[in-house]
N, C-alpha and C positions, 0 to 999 in steps of 0.2 A: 247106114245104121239099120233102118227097115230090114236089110235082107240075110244083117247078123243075127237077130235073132231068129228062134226056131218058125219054120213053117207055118208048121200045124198045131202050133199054140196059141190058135186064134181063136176066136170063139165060135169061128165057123166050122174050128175041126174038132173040137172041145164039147164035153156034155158033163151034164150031172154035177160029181163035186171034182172036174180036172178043172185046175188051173186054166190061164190066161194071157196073152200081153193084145190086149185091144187099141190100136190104133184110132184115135177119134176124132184128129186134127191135123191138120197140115199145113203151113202156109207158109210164103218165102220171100225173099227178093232177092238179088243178084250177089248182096253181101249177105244174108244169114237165112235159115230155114228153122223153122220150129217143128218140133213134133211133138203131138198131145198124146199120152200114152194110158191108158188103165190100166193095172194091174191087179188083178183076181186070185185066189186060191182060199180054198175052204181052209184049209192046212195053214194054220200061224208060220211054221217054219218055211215049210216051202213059198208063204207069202214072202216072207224076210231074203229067202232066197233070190226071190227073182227080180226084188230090189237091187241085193248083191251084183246081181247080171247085168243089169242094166248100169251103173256105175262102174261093172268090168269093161263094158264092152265104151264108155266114155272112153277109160282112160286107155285101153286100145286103140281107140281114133286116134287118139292124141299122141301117142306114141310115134304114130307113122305122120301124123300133122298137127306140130305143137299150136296148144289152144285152141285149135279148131271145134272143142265140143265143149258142151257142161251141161251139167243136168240139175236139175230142181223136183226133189222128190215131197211130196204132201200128202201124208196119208188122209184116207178120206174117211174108212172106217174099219174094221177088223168083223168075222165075219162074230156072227150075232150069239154062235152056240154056250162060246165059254161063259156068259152072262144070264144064259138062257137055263140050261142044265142043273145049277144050284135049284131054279125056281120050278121044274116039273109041271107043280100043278096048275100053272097058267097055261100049259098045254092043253093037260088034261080040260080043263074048264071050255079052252078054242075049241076043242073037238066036240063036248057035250054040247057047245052051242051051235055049230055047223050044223049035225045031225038033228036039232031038232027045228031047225030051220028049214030043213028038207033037201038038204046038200049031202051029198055024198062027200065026206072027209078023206081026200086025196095030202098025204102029207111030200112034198118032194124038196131038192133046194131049191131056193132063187139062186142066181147068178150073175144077179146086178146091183146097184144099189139102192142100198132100201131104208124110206125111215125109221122103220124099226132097228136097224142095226145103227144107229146115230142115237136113235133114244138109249138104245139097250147101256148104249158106251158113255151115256148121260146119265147112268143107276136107274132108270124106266125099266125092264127087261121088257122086250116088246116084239115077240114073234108075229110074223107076218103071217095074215091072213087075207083069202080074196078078195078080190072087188069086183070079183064079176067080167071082168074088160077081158078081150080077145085078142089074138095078134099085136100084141106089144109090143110097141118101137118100130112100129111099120105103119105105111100109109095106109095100110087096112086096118087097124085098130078101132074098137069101137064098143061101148058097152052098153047090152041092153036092158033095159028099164028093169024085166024082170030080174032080172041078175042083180041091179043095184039092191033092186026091195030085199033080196034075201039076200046080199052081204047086212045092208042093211040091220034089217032081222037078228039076225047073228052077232051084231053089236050089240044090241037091247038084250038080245039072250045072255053075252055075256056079262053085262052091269047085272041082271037078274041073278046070276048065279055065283058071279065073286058076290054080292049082297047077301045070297045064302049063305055066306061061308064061315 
């Protein structure tokens, strides 16, 4: 199954807003093997898509070895824009208070998942903003104090500022 889907749809060979299929699990014994999968795409349809793919390439297996596969798909969350977009000026507000925390306002995607895109799809709308941490999801990750104060900061700015509003 691993080797039907594409290569370099990994997130090793993947940036910015491409798609996904992240392998994140594995484990077996002699009668069954599972495999834990995420699947990513900024893109609603090409998300739906690669659902599709993966329930193609089940009932593939099974073609050539009846019942041998099944899949169990759970979405986790959609990505956060379509709920974002109506509300703009929640943006705009994360930026004025970035900047006046003393951060340089770097906007790019995430590409994993994030509580904002769970609240957003809970009526929250809730763009993601920093927290300062380094190397993410590596044994080197690590955030420094300074960086906390001024995410920190940047919160207080923004209760400040939706309160102007």
């Amino acid at each position: 199954f691993i080797t039907m889907l594409p290569r370099t749809e990994t997130p090793e060979h993947t940036e910015g807003y491409e798609g996904f299929y992240h392998l994140v699990g594995i484990s077996g014994t002699v009668e069954q093997t599972t495999l834990n999968y995420i699947i990513r795409d900024h893109d609603r349809a090409r998300f739906e898509q690669r659902k599709k793919e993966i329930e193609h390439l089940v009932r593939k297996i099974n073609t050539e070895f009846p019942g041998c596969a099944k899949v169990e798909i759970k979405d986790q969350y959609y990505n956060m824009r379509e709920k974002v977009e109506p509300v703009m000026h929640i943006i705009d507000i994360a930026k004025k208070a970035i900047e006046a925390s003393g951060v340089e306002c770097r906007v790019k995607a995430i590409r994993g998942g994030t509580d904002g895109a769970q609240l957003s799809f809970k009526g929250l709308p809730c763009p993601n903003i920093f927290a300062g941490g380094l190397n993410f999801h590596g044994r080197h990750e690590f955030v420094p104090v300074q960086s906390m104060e001024k995410a920190m900061m940047t919160i207080v700015k923004i209760a400040e500022l939706t309160a102007l509003r």
